[in-house]
Wavefront OBJ file of the C-alpha trace (Angstrom):
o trace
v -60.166 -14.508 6.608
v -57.224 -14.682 8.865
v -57.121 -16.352 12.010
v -55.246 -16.976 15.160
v -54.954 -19.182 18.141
v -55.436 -16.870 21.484
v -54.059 -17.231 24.812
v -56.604 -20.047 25.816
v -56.266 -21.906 22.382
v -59.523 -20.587 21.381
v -59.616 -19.647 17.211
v -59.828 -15.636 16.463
v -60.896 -14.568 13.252
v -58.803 -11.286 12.295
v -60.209 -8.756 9.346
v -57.429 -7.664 7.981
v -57.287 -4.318 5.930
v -54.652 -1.478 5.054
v -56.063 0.746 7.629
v -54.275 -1.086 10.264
v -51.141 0.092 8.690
v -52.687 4.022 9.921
v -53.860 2.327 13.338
v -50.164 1.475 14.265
v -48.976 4.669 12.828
v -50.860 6.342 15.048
v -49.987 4.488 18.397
v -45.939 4.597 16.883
v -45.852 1.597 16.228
v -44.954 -1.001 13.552
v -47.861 -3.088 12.024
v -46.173 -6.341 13.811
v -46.361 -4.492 16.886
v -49.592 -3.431 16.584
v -51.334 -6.714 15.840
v -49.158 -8.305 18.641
v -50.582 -5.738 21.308
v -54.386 -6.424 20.017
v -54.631 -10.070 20.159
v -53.295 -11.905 23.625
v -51.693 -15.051 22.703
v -49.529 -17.726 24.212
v -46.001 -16.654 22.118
v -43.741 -19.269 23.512
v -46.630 -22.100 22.659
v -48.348 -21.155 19.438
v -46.156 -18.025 18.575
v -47.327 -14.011 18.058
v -50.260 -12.512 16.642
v -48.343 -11.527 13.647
v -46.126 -15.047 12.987
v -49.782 -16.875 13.490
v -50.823 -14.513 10.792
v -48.193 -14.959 8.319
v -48.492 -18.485 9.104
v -52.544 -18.637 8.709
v -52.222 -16.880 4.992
v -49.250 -19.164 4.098
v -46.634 -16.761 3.999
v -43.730 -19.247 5.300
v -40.920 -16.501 6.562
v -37.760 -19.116 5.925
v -37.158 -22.090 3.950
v -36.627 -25.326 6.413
v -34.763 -27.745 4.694
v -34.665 -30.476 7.779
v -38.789 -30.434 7.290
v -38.668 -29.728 3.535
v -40.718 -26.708 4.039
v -40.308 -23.829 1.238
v -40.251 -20.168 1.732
v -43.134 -19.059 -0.186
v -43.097 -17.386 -3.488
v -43.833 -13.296 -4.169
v -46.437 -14.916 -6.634
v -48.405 -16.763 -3.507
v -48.185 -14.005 -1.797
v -49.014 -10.830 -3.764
v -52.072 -13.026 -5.540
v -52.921 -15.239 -2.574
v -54.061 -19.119 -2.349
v -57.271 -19.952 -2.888
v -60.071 -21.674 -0.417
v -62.567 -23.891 -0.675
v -66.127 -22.124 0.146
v -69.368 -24.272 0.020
v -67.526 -26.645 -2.430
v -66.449 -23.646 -4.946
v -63.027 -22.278 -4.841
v -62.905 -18.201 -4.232
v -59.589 -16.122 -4.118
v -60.351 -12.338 -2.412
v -60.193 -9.293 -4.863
v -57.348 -8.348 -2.216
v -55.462 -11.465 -0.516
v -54.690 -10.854 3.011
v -51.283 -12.339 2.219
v -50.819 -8.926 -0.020
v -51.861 -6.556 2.806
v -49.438 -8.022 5.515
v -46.867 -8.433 2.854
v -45.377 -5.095 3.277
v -44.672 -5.871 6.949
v -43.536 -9.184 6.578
v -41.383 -8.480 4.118
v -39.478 -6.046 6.843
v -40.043 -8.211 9.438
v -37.278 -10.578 7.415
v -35.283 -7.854 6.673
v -35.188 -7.400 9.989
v -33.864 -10.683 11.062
v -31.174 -10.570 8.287
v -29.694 -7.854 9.458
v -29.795 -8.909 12.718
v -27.603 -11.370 12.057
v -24.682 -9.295 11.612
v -24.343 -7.429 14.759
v -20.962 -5.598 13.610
v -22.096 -3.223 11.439
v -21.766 0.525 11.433
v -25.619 1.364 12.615
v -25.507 -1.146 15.026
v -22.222 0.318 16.687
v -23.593 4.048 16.191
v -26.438 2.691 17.800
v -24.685 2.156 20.477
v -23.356 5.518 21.181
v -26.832 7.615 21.245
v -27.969 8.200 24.054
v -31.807 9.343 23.424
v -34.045 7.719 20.803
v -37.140 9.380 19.753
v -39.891 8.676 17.836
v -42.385 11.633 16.310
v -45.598 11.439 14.255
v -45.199 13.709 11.896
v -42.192 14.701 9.805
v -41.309 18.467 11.668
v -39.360 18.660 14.341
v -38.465 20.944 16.854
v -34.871 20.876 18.770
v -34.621 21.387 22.053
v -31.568 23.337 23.663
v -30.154 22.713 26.752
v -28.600 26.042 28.270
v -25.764 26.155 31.229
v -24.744 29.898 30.528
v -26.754 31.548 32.332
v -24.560 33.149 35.213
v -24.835 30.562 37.771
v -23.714 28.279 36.161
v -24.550 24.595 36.518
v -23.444 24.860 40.425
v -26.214 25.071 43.359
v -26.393 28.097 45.528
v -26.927 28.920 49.244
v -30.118 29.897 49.595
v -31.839 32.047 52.079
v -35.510 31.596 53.743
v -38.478 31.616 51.205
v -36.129 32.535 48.577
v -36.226 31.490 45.212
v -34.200 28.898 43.988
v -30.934 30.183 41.674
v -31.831 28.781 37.832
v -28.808 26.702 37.118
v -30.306 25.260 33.635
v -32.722 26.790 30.942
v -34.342 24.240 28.422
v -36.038 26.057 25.538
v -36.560 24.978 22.141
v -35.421 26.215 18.842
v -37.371 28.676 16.784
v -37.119 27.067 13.304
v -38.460 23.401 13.003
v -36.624 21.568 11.044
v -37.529 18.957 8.522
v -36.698 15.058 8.679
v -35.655 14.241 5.630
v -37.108 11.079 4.114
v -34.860 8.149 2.203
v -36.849 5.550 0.018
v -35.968 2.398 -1.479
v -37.734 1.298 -3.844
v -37.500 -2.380 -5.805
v -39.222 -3.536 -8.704
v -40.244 -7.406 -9.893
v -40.820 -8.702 -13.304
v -43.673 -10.926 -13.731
v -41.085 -13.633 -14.654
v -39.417 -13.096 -11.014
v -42.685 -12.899 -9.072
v -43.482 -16.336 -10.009
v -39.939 -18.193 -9.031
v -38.451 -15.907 -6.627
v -39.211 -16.891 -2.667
v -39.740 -14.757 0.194
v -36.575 -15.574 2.286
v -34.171 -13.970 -0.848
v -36.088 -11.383 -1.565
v -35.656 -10.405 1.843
v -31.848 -11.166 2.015
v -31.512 -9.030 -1.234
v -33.413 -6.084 -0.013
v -31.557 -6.681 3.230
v -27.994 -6.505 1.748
v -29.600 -2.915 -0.172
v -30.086 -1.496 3.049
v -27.307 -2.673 5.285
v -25.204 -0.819 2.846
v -27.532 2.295 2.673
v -27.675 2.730 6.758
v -23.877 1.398 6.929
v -23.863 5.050 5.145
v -25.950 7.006 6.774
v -24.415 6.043 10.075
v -21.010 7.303 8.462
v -22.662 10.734 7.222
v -23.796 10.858 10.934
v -20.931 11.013 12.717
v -19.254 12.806 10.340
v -21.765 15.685 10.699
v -20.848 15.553 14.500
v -17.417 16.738 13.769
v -17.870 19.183 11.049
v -21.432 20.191 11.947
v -24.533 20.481 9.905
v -26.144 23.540 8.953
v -29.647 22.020 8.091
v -29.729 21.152 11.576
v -28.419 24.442 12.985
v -24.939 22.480 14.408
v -22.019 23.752 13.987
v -18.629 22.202 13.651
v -16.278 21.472 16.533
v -13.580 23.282 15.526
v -15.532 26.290 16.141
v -16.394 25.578 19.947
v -13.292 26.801 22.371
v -11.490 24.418 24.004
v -13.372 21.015 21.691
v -10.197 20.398 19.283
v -6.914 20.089 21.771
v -3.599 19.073 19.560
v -1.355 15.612 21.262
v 1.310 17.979 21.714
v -0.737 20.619 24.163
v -1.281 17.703 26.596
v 2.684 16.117 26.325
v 5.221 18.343 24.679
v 6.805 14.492 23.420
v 4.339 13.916 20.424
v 6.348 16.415 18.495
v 6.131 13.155 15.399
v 3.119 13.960 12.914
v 0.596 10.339 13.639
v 2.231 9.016 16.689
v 0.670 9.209 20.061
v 1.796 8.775 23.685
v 0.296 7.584 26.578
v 0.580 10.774 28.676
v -1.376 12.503 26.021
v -4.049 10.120 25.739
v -4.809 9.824 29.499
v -4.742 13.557 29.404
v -6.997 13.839 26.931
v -9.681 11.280 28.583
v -8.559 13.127 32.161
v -9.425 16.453 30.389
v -12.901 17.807 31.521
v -13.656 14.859 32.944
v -16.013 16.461 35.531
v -17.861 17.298 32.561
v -17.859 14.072 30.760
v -16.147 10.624 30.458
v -15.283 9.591 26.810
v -16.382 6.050 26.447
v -16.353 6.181 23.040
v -14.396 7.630 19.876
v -14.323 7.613 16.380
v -11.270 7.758 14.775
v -9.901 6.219 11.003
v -7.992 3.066 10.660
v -4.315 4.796 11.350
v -5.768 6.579 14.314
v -7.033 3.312 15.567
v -3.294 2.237 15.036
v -2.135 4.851 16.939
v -4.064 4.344 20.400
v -2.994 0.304 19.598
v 0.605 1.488 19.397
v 0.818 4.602 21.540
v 4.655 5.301 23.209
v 4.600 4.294 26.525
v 1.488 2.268 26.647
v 1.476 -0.330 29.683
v 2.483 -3.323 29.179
v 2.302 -6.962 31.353
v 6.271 -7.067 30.455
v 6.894 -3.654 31.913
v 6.952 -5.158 35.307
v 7.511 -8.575 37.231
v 4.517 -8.833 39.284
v 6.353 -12.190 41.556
v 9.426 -9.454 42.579
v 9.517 -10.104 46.452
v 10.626 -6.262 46.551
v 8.620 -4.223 49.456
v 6.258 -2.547 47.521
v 2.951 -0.649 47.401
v 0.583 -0.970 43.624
v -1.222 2.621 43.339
v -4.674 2.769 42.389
v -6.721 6.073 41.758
v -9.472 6.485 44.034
v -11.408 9.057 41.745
v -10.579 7.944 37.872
v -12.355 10.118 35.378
v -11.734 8.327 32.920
v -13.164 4.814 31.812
v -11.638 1.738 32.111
v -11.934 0.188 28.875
v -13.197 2.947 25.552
v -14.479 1.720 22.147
v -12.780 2.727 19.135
v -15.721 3.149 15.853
v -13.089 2.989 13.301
v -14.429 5.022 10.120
v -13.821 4.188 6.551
v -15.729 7.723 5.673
v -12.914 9.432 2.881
v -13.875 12.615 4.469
v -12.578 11.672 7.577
v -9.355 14.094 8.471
v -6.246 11.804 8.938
v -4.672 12.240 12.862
v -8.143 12.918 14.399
v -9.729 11.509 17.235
v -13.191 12.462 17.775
v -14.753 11.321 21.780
v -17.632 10.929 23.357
v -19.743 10.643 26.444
v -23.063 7.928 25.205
v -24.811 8.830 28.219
v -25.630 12.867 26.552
v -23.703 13.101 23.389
v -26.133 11.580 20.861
v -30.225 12.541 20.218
v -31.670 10.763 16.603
v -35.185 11.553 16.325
v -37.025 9.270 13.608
v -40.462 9.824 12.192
v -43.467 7.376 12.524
v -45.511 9.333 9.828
v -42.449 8.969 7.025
v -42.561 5.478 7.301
v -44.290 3.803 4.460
v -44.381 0.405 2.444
v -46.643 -0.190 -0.121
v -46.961 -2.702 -3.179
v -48.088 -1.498 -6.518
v -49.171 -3.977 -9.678
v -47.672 -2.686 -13.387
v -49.761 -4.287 -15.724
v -48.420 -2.955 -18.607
v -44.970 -3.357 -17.389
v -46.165 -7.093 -16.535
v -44.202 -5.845 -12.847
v -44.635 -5.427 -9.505
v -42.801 -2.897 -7.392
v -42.564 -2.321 -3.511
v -41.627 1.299 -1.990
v -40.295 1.726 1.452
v -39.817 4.868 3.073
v -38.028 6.467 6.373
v -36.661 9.240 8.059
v -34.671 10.199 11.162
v -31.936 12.430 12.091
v -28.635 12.505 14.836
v -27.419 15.382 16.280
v -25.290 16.360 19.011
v -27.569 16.839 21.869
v -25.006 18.556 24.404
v -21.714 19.708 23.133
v -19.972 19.360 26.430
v -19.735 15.670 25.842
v -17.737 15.933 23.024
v -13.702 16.598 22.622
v -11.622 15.957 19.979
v -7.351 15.066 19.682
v -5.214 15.387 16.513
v -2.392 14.201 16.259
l 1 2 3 4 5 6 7 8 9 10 11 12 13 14 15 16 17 18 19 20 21 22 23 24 25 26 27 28 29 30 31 32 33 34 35 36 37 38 39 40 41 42 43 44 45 46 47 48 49 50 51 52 53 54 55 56 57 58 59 60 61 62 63 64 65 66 67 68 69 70 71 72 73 74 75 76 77 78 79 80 81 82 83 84 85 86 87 88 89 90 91 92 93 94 95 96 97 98 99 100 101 102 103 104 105 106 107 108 109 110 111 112 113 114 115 116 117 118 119 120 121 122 123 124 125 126 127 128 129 130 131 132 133 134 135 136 137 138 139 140 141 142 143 144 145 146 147 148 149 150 151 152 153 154 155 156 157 158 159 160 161 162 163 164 165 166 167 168 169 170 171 172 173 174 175 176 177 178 179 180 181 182 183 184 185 186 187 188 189 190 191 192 193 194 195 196 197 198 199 200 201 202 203 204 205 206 207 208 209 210 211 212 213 214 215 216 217 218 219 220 221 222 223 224 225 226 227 228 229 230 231 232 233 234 235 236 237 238 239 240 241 242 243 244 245 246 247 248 249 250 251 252 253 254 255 256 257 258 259 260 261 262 263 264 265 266 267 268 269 270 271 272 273 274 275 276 277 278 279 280 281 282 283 284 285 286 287 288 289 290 291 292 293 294 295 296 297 298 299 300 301 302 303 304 305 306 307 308 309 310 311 312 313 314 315 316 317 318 319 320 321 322 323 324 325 326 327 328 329 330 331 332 333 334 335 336 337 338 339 340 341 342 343 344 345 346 347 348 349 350 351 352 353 354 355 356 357 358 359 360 361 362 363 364 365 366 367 368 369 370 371 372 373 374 375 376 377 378 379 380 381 382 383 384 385 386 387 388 389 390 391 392
């Protein structure tokens, strides 16, 4: 059985099982998570629940070459070590190293990916602005409504009157579904007995950096076009969200080249609304904004002149200082478009706790093992009035 060292150094013996898995499910959590919020330990002296459980069935996370400590093989840890047990060695019908394989395994995967903190999901991350988790795969959007005919603008009121409505939040009448990805990856018997734990993980790891890179791509893209399984449409088809470089400075008559007047106009533009802090654009639009005529320069001026003069500074900018450029490589990107955003209520991605699934299945006649993960979420635009686009 597995054991851990609590918070007063005391030994805890921990049943393990697959319903734990369901247990953390439940509470939204992952299975690390869960076993870390059951069991009080001192982290900083003996480590978490879960790392003092990997570490108590042997499952040794990454190799340590200073120590000469091995990552453990998918062999030791799909069939277990055995113990000694009143002088007769006994291996469990199920190892505990198999059960808490599934969420070590992502646990690893986890800290690969983590190590490369300029990837596409990580930036898209970035720019949502509500995360939500649900426990079951259905989901219902909520809309947020403005148009009623106050407006979003208080109103006098009289005495023991009632309060003007200035917002209606309802939700949608179709649920929608979250779709659900799966990767799946599947060991010889030859493999399971030489490959380690640490590149496994990094291989499974480089799968699904690529696979979210994606769906952060399909993501945004969806925010500009639309999506009709999610009831959104596109952009284009909202007045006043696509403004042409040319509308805000008659000078960008030249197809791909921008100026500065019509990029502070655009950021200026319903800026009572919204402040773009970020924007998605393709590698020549990124060029653009780099490049734009008339951009400021520190050679445009001699800041020692002893000339009498006054600097201006706006006291009521509605626009933010510095804006982050996502620059796409989606093909379906349209060339001379800028796409902004305000983080703070353009983004909602909604994932689902119940979709979620690892599991570790044993093909004997195959002489195999294979592993299945599963997830789900969705992004969507959660208030189009933080969005405005610029082509160029």
């Amino acid at each position: 059985m597995a054991a851990i060292l609590d918070r007063a150094g005391n030994t805890q013996q921990i049943p393990v099982d697959v319903s734990m898995y369901r247990m953390a499910a439940d509470n939204d959590m992952t299975f690390p998570q869960w076993i870390n919020s059951q069991y009080d330990t001192n982290a900083d002296k003996y480590g978490t629940a879960f790392e003092q459980l990997c570490a108590s069935e042997g499952l040794v996370m990454h190799a340590d070459r200073e120590y000469g400590v091995k990552s453990s093989s998918m062999d030791a840890i799909l069939n277990g070590r055995p113990r000694m047990e009143a002088g007769v060695l006994t291996k469990d019908a199920v190892p505990t190293s198999r059960i808490i394989f599934p969420a070590a395994i992502l646990s690893a995967i986890e800290n690969q990916l983590l190590s490369n903190l300029t990837m596409n999901p990580v930036a898209f991350r970035d720019m949502v602005a509500v995360e939500d988790s649900i426990s079951n795969d259905r989901f219902i959007r909520p809309i947020l409504n403005y148009s009623n005919p106050n407006g979003a603008r208080s109103q006098v009121i009289g005495q023991l009157a009632y309060p003007s409505s200035m917002l209606g939040i309802t939700v949608s009448e179709v649920s929608r579904s979250i779709p659900v990805r799966s990767l799946g990856i599947e060991f010889s018997s030859q493999a399971v007995a030489n490959v380690t734990l640490d590149l496994t993980a990094l291989a499974i790891a480089r799968a699904q950096a690529q696979d979210a890179n994606q769906i952060a791509l399909d993501a945004l893209n969806s925010m500009l076009v639309g999506d009709a399984d999610l009831g959104t449409a596109a952009l284009s088809s909202i007045d006043g969200k696509v403004r042409t470089a040319v509308s805000f400075d008659p000078a960008c008559t030249t197809a791909g080249v921008l100026t500065q007047t019509a990029w502070m106009k655009y950021l200026w533009n319903n800026g009572l609304k919204r402040k773009i802090t970020h924007v998605v654009t393709d590698i020549d639009g990124a060029l653009a904004l780099q490049n734009r005529v008339g951009r400021p320069t520190i050679f445009t001026d001699n800041n020692q002149s002893p000339r009498i003069n006054s600097e201006l500074s706006v006291a009521n900018p509605l626009w933010e200082p510095d804006v982050k450029v996502f620059i796409t490589v989606d093909p379906r990107w349209p060339s001379g478009t800028i796409m902004g955003l305000d983080k703070q209520f353009g983004i909602h991605t909604v994932s689902s706790s119940s979709i979620s699934y690892t599991a570790v299945e044993q093909f004997v006649l195959k002489r195999g093992t294979g592993m299945r993960m599963d997830f789900g979420s969705i992004s969507y635009r959660l208030q189009d009035d933080a969005w405005d686009v610029l082509t160029f």
